[in-house]
N, CA, C and O atoms as a GROMACS GRO file, in nm:
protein
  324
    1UNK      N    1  -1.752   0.709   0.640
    1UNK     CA    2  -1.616   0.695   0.687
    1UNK      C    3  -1.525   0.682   0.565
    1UNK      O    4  -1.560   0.601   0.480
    2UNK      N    5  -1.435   0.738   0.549
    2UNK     CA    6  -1.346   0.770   0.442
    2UNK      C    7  -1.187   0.756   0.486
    2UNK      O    8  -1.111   0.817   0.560
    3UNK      N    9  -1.180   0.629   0.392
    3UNK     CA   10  -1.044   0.537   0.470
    3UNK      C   11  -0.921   0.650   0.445
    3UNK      O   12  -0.850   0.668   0.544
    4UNK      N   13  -0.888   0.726   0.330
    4UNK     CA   14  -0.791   0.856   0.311
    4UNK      C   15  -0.801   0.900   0.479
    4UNK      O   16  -0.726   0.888   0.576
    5UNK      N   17  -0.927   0.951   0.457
    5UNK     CA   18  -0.881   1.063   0.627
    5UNK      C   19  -0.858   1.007   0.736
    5UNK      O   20  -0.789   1.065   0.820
    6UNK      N   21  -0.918   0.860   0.762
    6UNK     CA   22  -0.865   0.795   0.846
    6UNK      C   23  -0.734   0.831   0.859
    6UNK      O   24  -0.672   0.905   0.935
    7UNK      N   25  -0.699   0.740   0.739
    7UNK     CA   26  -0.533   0.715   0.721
    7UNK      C   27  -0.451   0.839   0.772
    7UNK      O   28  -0.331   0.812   0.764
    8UNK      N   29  -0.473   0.965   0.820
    8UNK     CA   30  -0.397   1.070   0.808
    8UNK      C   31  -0.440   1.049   0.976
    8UNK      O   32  -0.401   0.933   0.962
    9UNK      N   33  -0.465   1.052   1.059
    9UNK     CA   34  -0.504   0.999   1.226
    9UNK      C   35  -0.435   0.882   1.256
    9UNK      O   36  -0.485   0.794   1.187
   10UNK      N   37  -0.373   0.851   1.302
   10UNK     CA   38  -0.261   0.755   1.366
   10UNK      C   39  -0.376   0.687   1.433
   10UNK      O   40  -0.429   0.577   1.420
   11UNK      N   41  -0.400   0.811   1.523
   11UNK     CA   42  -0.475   0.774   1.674
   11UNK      C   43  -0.596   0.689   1.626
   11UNK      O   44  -0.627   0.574   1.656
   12UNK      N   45  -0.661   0.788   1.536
   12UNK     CA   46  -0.779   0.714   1.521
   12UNK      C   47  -0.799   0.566   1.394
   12UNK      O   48  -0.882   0.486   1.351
   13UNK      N   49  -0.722   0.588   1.388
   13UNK     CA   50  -0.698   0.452   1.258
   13UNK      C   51  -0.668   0.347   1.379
   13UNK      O   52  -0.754   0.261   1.402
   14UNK      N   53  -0.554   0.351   1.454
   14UNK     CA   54  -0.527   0.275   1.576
   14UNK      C   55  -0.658   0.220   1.634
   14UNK      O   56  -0.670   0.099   1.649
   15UNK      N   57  -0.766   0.310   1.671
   15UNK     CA   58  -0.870   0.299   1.758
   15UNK      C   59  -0.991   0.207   1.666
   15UNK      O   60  -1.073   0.121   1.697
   16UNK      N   61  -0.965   0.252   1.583
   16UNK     CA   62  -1.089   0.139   1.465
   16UNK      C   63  -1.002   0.030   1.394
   16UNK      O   64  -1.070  -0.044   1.322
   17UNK      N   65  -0.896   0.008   1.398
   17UNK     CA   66  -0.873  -0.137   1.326
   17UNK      C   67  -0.759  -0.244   1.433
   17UNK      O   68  -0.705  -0.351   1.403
   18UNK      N   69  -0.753  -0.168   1.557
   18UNK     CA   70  -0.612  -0.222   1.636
   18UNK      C   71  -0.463  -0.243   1.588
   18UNK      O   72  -0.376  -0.326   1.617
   19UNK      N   73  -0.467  -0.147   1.510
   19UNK     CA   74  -0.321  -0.166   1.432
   19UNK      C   75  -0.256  -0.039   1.365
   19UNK      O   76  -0.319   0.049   1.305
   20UNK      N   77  -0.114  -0.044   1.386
   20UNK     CA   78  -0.094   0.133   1.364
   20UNK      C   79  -0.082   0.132   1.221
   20UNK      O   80  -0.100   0.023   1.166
   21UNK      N   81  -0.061   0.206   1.168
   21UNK     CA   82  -0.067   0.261   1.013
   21UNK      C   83   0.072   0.172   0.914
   21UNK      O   84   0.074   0.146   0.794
   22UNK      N   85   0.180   0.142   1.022
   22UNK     CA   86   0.302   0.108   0.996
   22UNK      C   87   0.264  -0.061   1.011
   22UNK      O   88   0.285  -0.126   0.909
   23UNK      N   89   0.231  -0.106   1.082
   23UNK     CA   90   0.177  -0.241   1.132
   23UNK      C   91   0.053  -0.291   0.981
   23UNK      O   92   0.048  -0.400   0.924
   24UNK      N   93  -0.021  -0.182   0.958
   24UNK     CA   94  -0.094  -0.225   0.884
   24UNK      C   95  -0.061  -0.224   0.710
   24UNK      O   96  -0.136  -0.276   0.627
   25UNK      N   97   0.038  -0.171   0.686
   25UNK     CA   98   0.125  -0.173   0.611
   25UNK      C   99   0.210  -0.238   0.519
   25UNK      O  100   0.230  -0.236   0.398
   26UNK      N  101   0.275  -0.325   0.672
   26UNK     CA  102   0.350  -0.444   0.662
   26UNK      C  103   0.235  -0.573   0.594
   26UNK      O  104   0.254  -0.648   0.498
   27UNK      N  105   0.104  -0.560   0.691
   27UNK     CA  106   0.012  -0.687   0.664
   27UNK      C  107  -0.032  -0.663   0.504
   27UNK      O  108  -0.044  -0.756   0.425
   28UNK      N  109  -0.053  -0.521   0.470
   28UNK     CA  110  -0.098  -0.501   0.326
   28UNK      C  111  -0.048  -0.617   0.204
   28UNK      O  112  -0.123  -0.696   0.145
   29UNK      N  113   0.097  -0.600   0.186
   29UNK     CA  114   0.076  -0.746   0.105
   29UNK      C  115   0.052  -0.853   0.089
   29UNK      O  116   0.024  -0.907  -0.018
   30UNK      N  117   0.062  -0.908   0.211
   30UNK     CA  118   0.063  -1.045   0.249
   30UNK      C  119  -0.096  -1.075   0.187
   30UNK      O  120  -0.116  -1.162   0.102
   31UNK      N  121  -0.208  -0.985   0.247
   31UNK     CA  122  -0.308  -0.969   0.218
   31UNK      C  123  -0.370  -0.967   0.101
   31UNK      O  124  -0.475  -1.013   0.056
   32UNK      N  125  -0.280  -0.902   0.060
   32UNK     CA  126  -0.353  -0.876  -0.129
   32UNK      C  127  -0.302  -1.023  -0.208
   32UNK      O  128  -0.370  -1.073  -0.298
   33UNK      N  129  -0.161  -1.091  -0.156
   33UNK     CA  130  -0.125  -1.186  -0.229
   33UNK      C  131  -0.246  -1.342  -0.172
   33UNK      O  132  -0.254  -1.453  -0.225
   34UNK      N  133  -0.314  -1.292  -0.058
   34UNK     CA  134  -0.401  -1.421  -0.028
   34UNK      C  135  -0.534  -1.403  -0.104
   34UNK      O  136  -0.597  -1.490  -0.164
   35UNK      N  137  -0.572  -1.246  -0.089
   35UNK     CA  138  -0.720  -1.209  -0.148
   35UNK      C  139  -0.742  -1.262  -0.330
   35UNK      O  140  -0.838  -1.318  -0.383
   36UNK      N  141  -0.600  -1.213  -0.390
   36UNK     CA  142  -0.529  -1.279  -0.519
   36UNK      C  143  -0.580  -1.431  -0.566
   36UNK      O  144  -0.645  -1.472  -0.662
   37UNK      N  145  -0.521  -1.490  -0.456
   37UNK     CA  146  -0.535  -1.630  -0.479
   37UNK      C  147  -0.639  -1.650  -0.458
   37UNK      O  148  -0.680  -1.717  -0.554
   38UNK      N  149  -0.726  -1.633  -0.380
   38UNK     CA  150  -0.865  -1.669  -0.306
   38UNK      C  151  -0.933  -1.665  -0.444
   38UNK      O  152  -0.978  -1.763  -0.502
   39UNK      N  153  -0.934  -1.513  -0.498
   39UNK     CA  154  -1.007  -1.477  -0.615
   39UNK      C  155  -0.997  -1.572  -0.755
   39UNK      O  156  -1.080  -1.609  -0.838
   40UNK      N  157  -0.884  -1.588  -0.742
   40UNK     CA  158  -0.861  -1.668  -0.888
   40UNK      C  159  -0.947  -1.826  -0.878
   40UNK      O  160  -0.992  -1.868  -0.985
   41UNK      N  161  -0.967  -1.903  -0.763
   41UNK     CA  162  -1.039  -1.972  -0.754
   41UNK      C  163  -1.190  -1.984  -0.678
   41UNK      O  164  -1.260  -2.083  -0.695
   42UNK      N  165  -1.216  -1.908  -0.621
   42UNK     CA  166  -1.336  -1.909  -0.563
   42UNK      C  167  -1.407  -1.815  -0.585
   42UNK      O  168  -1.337  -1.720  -0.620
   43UNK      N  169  -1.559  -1.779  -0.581
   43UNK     CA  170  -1.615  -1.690  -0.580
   43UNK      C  171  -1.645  -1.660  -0.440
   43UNK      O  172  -1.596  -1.729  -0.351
   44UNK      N  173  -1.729  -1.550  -0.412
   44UNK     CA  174  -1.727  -1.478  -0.296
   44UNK      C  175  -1.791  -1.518  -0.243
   44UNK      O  176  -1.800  -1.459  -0.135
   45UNK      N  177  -1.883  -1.634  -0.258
   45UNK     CA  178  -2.012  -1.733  -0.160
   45UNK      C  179  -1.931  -1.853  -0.144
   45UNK      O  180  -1.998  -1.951  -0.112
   46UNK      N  181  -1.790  -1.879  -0.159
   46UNK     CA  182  -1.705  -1.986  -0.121
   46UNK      C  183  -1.716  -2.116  -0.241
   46UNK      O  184  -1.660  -2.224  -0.223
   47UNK      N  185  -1.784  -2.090  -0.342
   47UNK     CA  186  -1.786  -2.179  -0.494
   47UNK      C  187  -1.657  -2.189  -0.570
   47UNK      O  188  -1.568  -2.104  -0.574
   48UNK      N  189  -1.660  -2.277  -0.614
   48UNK     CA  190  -1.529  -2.259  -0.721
   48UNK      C  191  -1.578  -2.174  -0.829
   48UNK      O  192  -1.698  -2.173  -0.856
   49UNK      N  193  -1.495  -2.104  -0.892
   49UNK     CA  194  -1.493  -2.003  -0.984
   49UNK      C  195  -1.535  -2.101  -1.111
   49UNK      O  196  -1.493  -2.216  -1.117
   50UNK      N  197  -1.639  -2.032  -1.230
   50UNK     CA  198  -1.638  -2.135  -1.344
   50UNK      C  199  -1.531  -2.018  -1.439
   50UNK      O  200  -1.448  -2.076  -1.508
   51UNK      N  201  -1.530  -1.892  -1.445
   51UNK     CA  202  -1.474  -1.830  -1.573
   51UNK      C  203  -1.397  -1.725  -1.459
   51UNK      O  204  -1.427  -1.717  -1.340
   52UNK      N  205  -1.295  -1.650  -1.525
   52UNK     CA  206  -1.242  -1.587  -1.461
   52UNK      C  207  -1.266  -1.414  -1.436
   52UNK      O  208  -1.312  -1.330  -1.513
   53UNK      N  209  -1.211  -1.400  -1.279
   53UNK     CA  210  -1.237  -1.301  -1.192
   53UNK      C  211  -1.185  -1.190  -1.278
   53UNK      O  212  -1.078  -1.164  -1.334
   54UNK      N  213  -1.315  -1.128  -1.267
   54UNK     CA  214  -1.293  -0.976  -1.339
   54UNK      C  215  -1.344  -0.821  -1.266
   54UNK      O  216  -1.427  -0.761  -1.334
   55UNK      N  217  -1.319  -0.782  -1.189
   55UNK     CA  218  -1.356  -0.662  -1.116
   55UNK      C  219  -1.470  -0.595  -1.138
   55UNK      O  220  -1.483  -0.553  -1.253
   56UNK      N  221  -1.527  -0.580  -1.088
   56UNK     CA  222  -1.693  -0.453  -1.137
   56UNK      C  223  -1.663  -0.339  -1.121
   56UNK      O  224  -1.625  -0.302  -1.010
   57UNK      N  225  -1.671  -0.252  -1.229
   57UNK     CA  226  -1.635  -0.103  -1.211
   57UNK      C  227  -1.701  -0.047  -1.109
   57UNK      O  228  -1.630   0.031  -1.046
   58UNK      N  229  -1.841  -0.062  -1.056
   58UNK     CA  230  -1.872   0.022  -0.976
   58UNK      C  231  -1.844  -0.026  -0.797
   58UNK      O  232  -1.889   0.014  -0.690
   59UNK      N  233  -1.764  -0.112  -0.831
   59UNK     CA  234  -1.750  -0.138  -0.691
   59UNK      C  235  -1.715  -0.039  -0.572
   59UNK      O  236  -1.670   0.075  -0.586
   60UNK      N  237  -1.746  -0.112  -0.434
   60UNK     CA  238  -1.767   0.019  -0.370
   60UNK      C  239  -1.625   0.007  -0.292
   60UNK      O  240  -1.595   0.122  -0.260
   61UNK      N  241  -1.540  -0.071  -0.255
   61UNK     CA  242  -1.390  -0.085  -0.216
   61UNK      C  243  -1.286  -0.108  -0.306
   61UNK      O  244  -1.220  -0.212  -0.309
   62UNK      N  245  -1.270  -0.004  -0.383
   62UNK     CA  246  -1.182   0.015  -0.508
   62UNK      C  247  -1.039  -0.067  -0.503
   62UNK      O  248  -0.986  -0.143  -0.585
   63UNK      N  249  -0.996  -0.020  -0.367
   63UNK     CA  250  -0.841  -0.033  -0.351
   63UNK      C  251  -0.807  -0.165  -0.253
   63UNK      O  252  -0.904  -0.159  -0.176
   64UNK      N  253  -0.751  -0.247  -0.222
   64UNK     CA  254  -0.725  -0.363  -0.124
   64UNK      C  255  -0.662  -0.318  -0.045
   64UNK      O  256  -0.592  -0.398   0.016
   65UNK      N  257  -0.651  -0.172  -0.004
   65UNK     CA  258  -0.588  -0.138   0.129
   65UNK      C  259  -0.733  -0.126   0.178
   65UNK      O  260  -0.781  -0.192   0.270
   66UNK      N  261  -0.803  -0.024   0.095
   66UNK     CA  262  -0.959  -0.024   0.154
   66UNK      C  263  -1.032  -0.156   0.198
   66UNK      O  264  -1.098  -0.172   0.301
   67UNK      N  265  -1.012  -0.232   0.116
   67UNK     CA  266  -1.084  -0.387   0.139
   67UNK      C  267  -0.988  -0.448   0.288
   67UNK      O  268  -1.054  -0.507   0.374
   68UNK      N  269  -0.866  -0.434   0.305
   68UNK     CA  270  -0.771  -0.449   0.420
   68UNK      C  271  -0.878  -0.400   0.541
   68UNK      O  272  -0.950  -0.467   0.616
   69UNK      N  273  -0.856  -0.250   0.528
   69UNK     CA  274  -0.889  -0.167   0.612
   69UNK      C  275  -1.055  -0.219   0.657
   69UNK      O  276  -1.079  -0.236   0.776
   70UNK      N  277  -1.154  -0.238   0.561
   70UNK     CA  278  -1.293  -0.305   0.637
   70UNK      C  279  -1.292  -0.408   0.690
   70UNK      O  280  -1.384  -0.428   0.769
   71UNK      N  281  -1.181  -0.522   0.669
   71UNK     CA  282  -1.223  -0.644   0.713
   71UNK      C  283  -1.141  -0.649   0.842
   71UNK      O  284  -1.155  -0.742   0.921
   72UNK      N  285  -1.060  -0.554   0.863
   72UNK     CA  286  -0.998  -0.537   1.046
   72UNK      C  287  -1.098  -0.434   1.100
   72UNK      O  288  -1.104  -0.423   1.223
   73UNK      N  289  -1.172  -0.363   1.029
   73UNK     CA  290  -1.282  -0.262   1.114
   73UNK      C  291  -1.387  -0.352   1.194
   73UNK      O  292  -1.425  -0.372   1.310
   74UNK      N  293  -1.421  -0.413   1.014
   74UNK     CA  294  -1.556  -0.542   1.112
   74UNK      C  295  -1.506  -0.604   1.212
   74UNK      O  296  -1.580  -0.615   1.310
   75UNK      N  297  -1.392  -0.654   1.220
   75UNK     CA  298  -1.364  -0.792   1.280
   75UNK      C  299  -1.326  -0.766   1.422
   75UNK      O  300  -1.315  -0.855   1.506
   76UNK      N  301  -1.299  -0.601   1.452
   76UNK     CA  302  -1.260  -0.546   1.587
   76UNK      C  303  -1.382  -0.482   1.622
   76UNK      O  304  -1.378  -0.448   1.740
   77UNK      N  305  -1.510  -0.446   1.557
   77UNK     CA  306  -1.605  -0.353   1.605
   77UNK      C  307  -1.749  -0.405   1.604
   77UNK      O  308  -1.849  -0.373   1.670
   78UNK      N  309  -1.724  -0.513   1.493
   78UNK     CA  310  -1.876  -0.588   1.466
   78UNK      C  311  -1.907  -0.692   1.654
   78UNK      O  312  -2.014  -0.674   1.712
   79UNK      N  313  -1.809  -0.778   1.711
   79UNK     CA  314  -1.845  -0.807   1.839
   79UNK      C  315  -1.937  -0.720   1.899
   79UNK      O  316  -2.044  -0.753   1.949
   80UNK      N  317  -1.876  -0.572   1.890
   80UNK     CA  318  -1.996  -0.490   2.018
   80UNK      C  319  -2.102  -0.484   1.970
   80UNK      O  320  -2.183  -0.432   2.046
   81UNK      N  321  -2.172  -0.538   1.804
   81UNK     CA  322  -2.291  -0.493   1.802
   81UNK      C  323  -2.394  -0.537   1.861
   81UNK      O  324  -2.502  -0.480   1.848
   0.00000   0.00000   0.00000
């Protein structure tokens, strides 16, 4: 699944995250300014951070619209599993 082509489907972006493209948009910063903060002190198993947050090149959700975009996919689609 390739969040670009999503993104170009209204319909179907609508149908996998419950939120239109414009809606999801708006939430984009708010988002990145919490993920921000989160990062600067915690690590990703909920620890406090000892040295500071530095990105892994090979990561596999490059962009925080992408990281946006999975955590409203799971959170609307993971229930039916």
């Amino acid at each position: 699944m390739n969040y670009n082509d999503i993104r170009k489907n209204e319909k179907s972006f609508k149908a996998l995250t419950s939120y239109s493209i414009s809606e999801f948009d708006a939430l984009l910063p708010y988002f990145e300014a919490e993920l921000n903060t989160y990062l600067e002190i915690y690590t990703l198993n909920g620890k406090k951070r000892q040295r500071k947050y530095t990105p892994r090149a090979d990561k596999q959700l490059p962009s925080v619209s992408e990281k946006l975009f999975f955590v409203l996919y799971y959170l609307k689609n993971n229930p039916t599993q």
